[in-house]
PQR file with spaces between the fields and no chain letter, atoms N, CA, C, O and H, PARSE charges and radii, in Angstrom:
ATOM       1  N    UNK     1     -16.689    1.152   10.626 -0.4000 1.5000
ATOM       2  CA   UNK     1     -15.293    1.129   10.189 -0.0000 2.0000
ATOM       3  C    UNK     1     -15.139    0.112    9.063  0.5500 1.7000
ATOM       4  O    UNK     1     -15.751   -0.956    9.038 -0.5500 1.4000
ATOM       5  N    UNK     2     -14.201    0.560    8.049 -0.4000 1.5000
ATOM       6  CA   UNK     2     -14.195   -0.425    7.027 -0.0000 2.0000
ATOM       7  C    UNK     2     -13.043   -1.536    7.185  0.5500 1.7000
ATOM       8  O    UNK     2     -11.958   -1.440    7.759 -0.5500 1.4000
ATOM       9  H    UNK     2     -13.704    1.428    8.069  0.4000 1.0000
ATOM      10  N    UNK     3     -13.649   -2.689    6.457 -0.4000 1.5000
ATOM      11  CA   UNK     3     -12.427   -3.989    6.796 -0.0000 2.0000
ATOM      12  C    UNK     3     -11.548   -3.414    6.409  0.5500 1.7000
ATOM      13  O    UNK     3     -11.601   -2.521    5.564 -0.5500 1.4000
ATOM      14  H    UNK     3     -14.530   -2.768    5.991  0.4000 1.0000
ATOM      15  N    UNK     4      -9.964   -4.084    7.309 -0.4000 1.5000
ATOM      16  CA   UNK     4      -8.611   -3.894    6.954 -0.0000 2.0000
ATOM      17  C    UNK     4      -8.074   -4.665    6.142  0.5500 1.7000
ATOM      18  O    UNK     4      -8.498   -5.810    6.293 -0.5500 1.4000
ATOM      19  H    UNK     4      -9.921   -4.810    7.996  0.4000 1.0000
ATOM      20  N    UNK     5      -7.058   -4.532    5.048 -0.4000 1.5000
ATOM      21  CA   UNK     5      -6.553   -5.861    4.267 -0.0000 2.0000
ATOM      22  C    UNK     5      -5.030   -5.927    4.664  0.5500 1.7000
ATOM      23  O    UNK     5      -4.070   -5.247    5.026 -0.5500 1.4000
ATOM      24  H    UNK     5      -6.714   -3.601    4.925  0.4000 1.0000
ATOM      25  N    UNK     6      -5.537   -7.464    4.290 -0.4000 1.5000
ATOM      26  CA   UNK     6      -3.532   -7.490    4.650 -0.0000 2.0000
ATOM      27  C    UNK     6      -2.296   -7.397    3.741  0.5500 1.7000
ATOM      28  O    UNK     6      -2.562   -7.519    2.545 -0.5500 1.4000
ATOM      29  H    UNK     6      -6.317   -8.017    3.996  0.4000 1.0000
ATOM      30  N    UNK     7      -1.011   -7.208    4.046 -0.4000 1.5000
ATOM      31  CA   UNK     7      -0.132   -7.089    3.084 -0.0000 2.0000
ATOM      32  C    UNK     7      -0.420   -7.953    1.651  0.5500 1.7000
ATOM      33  O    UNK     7      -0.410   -7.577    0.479 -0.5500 1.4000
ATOM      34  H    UNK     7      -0.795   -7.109    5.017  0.4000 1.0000
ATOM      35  N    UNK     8      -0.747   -9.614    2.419 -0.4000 1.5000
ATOM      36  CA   UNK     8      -0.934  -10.723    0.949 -0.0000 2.0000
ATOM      37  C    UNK     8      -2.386   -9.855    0.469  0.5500 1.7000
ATOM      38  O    UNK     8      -2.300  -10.616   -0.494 -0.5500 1.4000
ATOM      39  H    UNK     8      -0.755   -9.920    3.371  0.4000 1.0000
ATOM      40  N    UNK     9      -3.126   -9.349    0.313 -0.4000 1.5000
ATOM      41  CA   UNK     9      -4.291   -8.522   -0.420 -0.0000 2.0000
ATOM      42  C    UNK     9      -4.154   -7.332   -1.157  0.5500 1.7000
ATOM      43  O    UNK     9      -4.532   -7.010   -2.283 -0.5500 1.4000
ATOM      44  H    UNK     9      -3.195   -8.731    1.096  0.4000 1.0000
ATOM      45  N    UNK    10      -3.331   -6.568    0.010 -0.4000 1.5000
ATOM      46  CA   UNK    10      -3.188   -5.751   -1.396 -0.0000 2.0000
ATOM      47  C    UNK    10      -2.247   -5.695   -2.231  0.5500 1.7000
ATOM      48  O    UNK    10      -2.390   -5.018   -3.249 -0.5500 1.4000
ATOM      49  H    UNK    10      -3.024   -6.830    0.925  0.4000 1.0000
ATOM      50  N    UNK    11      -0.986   -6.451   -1.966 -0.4000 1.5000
ATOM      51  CA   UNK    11      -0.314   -7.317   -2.961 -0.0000 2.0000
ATOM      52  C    UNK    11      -1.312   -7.706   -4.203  0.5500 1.7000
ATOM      53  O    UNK    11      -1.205   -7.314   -5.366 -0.5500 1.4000
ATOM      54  H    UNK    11      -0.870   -7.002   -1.140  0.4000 1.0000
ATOM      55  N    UNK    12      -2.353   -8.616   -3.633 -0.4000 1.5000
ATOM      56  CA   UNK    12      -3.221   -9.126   -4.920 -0.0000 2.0000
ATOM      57  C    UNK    12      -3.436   -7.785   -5.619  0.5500 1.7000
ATOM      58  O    UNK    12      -2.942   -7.757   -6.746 -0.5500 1.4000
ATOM      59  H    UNK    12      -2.440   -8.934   -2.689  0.4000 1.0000
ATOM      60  N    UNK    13      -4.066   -6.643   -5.220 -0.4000 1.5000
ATOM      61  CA   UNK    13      -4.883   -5.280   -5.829 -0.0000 2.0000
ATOM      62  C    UNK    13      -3.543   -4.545   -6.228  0.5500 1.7000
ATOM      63  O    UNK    13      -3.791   -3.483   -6.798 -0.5500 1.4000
ATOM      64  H    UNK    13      -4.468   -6.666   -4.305  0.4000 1.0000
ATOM      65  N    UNK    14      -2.447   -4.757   -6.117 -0.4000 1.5000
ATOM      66  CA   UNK    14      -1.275   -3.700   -6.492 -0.0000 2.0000
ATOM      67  C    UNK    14      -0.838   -4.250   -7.742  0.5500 1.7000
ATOM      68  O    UNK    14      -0.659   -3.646   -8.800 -0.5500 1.4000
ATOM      69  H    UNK    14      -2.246   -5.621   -5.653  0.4000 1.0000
ATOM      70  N    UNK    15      -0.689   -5.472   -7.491 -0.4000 1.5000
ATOM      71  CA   UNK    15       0.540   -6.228   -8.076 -0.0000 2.0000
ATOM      72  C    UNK    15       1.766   -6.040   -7.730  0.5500 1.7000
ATOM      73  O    UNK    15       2.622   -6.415   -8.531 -0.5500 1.4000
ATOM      74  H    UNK    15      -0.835   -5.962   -6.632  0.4000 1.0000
ATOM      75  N    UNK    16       2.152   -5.482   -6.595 -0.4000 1.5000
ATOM      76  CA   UNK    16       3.649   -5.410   -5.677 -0.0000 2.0000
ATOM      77  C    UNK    16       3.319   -6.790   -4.823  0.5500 1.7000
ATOM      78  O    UNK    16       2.374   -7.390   -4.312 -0.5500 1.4000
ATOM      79  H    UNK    16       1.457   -5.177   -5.944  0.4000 1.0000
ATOM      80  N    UNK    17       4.618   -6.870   -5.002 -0.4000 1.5000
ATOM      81  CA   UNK    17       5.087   -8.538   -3.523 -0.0000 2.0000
ATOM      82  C    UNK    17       4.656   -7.929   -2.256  0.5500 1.7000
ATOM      83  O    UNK    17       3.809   -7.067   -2.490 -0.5500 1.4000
ATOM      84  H    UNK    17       5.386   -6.383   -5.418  0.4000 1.0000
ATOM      85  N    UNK    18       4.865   -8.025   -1.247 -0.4000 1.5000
ATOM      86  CA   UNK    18       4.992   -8.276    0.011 -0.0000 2.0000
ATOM      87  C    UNK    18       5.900   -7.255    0.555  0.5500 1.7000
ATOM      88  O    UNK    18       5.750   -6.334    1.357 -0.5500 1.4000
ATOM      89  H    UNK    18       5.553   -8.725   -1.056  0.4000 1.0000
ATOM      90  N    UNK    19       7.145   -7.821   -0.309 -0.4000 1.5000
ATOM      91  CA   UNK    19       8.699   -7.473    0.599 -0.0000 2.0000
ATOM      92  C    UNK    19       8.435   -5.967   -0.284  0.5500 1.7000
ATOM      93  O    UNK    19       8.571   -4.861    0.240 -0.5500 1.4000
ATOM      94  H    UNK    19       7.267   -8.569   -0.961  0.4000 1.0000
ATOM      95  N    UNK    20       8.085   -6.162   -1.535 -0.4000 1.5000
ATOM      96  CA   UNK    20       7.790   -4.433   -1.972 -0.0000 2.0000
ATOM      97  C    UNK    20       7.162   -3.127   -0.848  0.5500 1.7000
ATOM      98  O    UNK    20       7.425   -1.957   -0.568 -0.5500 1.4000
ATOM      99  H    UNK    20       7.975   -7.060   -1.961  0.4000 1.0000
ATOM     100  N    UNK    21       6.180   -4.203   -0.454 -0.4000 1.5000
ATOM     101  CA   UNK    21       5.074   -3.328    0.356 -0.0000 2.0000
ATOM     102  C    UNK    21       6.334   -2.904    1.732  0.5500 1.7000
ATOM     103  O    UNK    21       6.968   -1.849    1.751 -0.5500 1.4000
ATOM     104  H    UNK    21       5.967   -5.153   -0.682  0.4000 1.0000
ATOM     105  N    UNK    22       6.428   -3.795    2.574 -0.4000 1.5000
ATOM     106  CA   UNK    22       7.644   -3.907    3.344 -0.0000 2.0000
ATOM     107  C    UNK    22       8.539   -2.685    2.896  0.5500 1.7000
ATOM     108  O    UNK    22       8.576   -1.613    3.501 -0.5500 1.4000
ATOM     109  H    UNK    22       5.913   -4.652    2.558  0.4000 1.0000
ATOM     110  N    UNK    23       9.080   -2.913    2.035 -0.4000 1.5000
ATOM     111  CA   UNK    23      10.397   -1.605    1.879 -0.0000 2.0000
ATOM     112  C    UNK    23       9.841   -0.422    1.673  0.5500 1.7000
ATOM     113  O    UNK    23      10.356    0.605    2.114 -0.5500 1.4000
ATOM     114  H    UNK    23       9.050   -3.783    1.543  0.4000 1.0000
ATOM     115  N    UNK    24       8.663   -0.427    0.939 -0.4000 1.5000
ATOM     116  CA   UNK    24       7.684    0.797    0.636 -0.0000 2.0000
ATOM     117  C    UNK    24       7.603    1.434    1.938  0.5500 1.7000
ATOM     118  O    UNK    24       7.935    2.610    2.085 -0.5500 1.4000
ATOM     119  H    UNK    24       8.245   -1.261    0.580  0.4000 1.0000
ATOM     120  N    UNK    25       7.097    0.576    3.065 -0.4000 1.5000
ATOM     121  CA   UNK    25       6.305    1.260    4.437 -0.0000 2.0000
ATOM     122  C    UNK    25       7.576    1.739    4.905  0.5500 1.7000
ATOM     123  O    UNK    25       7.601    2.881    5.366 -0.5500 1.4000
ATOM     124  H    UNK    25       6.827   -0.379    2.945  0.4000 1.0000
ATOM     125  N    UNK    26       8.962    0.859    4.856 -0.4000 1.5000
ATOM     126  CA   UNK    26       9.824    1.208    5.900 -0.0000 2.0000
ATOM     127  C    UNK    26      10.764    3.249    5.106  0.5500 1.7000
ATOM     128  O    UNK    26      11.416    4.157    5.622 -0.5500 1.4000
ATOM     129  H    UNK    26       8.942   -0.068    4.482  0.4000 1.0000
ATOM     130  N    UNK    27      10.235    2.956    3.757 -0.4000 1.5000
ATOM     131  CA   UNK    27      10.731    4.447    3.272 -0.0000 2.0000
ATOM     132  C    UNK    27       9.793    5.168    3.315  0.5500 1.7000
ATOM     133  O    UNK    27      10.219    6.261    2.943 -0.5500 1.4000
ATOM     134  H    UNK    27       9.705    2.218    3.338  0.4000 1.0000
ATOM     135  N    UNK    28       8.381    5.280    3.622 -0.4000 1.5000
ATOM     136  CA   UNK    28       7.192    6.142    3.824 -0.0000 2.0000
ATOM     137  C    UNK    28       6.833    6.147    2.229  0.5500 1.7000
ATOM     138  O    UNK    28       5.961    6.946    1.888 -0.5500 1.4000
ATOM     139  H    UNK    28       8.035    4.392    3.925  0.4000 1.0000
ATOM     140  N    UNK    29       7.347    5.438    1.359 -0.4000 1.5000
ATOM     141  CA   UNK    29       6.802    5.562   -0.589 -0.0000 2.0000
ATOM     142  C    UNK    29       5.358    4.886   -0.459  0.5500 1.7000
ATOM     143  O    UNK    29       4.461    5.566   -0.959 -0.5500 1.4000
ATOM     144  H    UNK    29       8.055    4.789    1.636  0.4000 1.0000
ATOM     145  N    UNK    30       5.001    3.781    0.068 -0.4000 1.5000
ATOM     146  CA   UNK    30       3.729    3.049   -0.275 -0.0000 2.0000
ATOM     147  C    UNK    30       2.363    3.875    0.261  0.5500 1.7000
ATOM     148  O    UNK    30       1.874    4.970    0.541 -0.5500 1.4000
ATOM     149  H    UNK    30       5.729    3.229    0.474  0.4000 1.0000
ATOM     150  N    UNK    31       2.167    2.459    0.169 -0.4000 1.5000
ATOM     151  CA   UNK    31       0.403    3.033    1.127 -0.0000 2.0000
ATOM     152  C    UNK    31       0.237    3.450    2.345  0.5500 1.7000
ATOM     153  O    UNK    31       1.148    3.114    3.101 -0.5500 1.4000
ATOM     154  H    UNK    31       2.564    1.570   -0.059  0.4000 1.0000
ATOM     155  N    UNK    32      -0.672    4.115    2.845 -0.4000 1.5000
ATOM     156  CA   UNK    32      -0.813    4.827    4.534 -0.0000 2.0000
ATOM     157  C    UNK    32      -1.384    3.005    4.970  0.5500 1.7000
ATOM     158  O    UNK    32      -2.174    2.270    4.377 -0.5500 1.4000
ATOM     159  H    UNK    32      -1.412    4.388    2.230  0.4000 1.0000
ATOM     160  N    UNK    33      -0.593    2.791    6.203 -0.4000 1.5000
ATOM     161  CA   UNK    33      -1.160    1.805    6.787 -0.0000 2.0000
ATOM     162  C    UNK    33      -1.197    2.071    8.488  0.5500 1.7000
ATOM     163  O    UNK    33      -0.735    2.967    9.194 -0.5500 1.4000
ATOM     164  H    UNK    33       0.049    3.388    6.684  0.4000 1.0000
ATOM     165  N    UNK    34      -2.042    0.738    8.799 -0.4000 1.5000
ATOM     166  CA   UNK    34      -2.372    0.731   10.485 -0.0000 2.0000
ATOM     167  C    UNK    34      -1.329   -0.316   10.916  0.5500 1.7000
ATOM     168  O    UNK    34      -1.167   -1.330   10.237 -0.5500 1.4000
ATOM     169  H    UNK    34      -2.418    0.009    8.226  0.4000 1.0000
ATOM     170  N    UNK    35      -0.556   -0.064   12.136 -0.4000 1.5000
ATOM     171  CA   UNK    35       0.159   -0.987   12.693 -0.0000 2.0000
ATOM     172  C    UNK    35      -0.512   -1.096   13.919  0.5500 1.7000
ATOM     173  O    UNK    35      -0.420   -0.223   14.782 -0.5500 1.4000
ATOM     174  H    UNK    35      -0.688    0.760   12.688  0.4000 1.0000
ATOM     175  N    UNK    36      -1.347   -2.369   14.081 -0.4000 1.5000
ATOM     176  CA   UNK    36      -2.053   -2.830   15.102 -0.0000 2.0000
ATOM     177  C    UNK    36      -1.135   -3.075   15.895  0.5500 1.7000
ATOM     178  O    UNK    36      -1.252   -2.497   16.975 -0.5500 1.4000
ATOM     179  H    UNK    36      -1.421   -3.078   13.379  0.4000 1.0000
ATOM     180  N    UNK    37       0.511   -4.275   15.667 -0.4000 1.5000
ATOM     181  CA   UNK    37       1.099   -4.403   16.810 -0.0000 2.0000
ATOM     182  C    UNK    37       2.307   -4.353   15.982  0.5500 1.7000
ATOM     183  O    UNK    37       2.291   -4.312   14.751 -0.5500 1.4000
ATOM     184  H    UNK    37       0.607   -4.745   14.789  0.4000 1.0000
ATOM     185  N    UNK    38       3.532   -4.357   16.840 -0.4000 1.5000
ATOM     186  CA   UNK    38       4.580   -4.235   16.089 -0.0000 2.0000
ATOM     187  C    UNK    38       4.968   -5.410   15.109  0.5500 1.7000
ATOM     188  O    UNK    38       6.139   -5.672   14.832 -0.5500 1.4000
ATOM     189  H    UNK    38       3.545   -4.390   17.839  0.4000 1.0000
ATOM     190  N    UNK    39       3.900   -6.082   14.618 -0.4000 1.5000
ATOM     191  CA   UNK    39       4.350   -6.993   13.963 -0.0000 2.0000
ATOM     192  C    UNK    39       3.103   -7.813   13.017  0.5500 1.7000
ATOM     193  O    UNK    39       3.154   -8.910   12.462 -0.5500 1.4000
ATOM     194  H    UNK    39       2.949   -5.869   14.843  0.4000 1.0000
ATOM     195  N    UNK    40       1.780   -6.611   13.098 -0.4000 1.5000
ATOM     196  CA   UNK    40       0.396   -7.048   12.486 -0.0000 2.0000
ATOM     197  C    UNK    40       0.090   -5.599   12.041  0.5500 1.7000
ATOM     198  O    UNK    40      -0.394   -4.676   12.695 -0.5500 1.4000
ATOM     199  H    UNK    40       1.739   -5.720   13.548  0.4000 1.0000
ATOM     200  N    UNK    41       0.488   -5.642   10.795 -0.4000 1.5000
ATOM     201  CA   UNK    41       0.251   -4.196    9.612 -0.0000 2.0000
ATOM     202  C    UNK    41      -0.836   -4.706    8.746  0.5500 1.7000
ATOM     203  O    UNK    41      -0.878   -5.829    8.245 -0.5500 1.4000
ATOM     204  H    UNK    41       0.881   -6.392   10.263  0.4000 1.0000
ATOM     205  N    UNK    42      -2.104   -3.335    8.569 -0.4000 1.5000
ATOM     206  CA   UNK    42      -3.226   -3.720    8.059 -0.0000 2.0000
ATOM     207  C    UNK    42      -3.183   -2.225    6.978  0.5500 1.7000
ATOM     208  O    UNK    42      -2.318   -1.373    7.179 -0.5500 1.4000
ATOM     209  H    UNK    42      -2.070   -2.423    8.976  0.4000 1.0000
ATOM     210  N    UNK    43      -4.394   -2.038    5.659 -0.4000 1.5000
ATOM     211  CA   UNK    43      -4.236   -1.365    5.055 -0.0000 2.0000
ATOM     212  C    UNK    43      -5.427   -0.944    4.935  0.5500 1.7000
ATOM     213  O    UNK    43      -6.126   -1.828    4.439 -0.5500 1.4000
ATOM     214  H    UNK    43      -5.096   -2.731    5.496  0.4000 1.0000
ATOM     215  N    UNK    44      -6.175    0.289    5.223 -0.4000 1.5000
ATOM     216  CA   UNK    44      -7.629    0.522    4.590 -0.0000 2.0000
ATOM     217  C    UNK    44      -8.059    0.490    3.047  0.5500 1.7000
ATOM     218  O    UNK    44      -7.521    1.249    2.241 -0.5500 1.4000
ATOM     219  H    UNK    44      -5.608    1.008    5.625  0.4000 1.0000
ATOM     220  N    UNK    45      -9.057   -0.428    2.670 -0.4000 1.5000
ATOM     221  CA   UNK    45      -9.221   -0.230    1.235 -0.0000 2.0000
ATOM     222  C    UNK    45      -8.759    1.443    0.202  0.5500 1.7000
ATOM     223  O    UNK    45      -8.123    1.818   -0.783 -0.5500 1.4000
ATOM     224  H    UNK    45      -9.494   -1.045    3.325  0.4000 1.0000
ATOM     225  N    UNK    46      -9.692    1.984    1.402 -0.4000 1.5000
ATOM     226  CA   UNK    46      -9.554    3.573    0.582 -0.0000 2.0000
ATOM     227  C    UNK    46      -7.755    3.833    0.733  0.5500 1.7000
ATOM     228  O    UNK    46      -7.365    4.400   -0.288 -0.5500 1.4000
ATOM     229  H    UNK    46     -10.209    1.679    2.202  0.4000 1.0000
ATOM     230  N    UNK    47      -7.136    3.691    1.265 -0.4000 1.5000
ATOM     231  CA   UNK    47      -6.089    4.138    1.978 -0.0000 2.0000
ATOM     232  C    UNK    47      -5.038    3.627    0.612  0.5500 1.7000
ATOM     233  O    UNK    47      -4.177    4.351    0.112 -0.5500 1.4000
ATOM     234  H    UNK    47      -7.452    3.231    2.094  0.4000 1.0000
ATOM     235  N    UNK    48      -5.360    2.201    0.173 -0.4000 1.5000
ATOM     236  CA   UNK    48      -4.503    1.736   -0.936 -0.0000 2.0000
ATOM     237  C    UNK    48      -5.266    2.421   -2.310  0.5500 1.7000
ATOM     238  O    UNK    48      -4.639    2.976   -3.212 -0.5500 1.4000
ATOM     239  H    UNK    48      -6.059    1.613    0.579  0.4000 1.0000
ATOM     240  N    UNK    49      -6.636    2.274   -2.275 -0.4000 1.5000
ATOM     241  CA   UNK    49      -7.094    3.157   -3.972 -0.0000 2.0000
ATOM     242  C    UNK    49      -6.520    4.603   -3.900  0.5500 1.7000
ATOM     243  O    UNK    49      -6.042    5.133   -4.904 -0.5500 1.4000
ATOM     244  H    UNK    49      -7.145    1.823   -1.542  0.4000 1.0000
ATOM     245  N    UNK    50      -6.570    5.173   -2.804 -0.4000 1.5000
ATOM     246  CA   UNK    50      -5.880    6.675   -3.003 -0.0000 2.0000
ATOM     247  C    UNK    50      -4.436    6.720   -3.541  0.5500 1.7000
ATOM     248  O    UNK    50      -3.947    7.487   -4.370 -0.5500 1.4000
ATOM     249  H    UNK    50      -6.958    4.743   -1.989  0.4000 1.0000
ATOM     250  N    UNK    51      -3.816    5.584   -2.780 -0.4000 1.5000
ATOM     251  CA   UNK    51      -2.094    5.052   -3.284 -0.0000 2.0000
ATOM     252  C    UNK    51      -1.941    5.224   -4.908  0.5500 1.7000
ATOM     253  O    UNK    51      -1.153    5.944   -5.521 -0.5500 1.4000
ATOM     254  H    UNK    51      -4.213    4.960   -2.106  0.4000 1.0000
ATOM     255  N    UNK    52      -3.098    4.199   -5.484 -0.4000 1.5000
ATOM     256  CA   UNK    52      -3.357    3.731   -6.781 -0.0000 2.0000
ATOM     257  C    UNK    52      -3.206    4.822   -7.971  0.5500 1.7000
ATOM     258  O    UNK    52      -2.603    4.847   -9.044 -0.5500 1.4000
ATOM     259  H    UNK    52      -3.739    3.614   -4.986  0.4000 1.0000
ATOM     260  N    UNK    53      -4.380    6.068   -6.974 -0.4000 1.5000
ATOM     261  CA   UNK    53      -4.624    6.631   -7.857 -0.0000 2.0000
ATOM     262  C    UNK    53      -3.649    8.203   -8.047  0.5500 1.7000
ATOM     263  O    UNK    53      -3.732    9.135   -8.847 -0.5500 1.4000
ATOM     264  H    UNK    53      -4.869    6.048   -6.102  0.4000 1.0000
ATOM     265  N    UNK    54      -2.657    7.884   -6.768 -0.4000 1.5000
ATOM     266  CA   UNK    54      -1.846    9.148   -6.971 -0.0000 2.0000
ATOM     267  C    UNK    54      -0.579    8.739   -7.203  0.5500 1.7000
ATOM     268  O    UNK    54       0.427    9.422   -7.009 -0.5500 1.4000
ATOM     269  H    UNK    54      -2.589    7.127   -6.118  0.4000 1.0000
ATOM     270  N    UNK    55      -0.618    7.473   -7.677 -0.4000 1.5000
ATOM     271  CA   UNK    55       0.711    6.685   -8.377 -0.0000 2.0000
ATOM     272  C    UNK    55       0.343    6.611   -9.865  0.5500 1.7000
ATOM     273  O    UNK    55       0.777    5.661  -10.517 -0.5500 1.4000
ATOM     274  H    UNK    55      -1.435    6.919   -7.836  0.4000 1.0000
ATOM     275  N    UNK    56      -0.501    7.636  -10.508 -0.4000 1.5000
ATOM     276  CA   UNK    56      -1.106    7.143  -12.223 -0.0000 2.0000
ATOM     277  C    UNK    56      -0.209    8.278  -12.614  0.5500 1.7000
ATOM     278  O    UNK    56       0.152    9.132  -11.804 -0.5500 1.4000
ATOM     279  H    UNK    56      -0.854    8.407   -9.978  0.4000 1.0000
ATOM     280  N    UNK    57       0.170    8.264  -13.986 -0.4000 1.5000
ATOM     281  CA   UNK    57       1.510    9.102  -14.549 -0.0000 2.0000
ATOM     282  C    UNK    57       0.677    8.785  -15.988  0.5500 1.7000
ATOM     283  O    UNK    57      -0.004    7.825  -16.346 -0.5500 1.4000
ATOM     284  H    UNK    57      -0.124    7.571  -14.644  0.4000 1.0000
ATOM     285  N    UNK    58       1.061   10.057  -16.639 -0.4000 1.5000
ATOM     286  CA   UNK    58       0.582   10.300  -18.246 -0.0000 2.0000
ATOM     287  C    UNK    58       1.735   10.086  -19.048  0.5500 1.7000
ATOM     288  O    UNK    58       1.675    9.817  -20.248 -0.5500 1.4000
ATOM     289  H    UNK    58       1.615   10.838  -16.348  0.4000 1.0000
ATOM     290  N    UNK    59       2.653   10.188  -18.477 -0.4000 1.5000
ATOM     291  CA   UNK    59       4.061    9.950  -19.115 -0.0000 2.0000
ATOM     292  C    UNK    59       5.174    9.548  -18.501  0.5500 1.7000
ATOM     293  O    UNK    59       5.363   10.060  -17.398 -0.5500 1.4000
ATOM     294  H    UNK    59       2.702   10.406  -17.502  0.4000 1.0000
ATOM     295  N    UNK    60       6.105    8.652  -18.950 -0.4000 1.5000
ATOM     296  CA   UNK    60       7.604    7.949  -18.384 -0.0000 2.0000
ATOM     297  C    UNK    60       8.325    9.040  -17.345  0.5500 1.7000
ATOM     298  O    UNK    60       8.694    9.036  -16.171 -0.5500 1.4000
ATOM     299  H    UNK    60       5.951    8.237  -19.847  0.4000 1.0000
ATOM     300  N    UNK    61       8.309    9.924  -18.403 -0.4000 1.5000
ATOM     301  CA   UNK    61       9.156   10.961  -17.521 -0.0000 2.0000
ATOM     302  C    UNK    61       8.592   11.588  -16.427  0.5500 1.7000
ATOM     303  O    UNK    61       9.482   12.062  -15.721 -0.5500 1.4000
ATOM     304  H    UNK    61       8.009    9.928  -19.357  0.4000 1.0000
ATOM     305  N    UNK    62       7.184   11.844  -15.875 -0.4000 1.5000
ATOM     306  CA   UNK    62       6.791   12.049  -14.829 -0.0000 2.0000
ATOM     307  C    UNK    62       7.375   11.830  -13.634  0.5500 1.7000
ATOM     308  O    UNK    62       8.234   10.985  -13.887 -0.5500 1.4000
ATOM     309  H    UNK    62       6.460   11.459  -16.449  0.4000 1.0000
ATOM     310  N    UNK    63       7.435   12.116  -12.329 -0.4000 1.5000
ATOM     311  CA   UNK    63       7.914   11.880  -11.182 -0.0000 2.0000
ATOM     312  C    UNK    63       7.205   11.847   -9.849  0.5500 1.7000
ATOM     313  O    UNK    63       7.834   11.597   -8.821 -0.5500 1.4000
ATOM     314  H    UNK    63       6.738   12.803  -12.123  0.4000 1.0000
């Protein structure tokens, strides 16, 4: 199984805050994550590069 990262990590790899990630999870917009307990949320590496890479846009107006 691959290591989990935490919100402050992939913050570092996003460049989103925290509270971004936070509002992201609570609208289903961000990354797929693991909620170990109701209060210890972890992220699989692959789980945020897939995020990354289906958040890339060729143009402004994209959606």
């Amino acid at each position: 199984m691959e290591p989990l990262l935490t919100a402050a990590q992939v913050s570092e790899i996003t460049g989103l805050t925290e509270g971004t990630l936070a509002n992201m999870r609570s609208k289903g917009t961000g990354p797929a994550f693991v909620r170990l307990t109701p209060r210890v949320i972890r992220y699989t590496e692959e789980d945020v590069q897939e995020f990354i890479r289906n958040s890339r846009r060729t143009s402004a107006n994209e959606e």
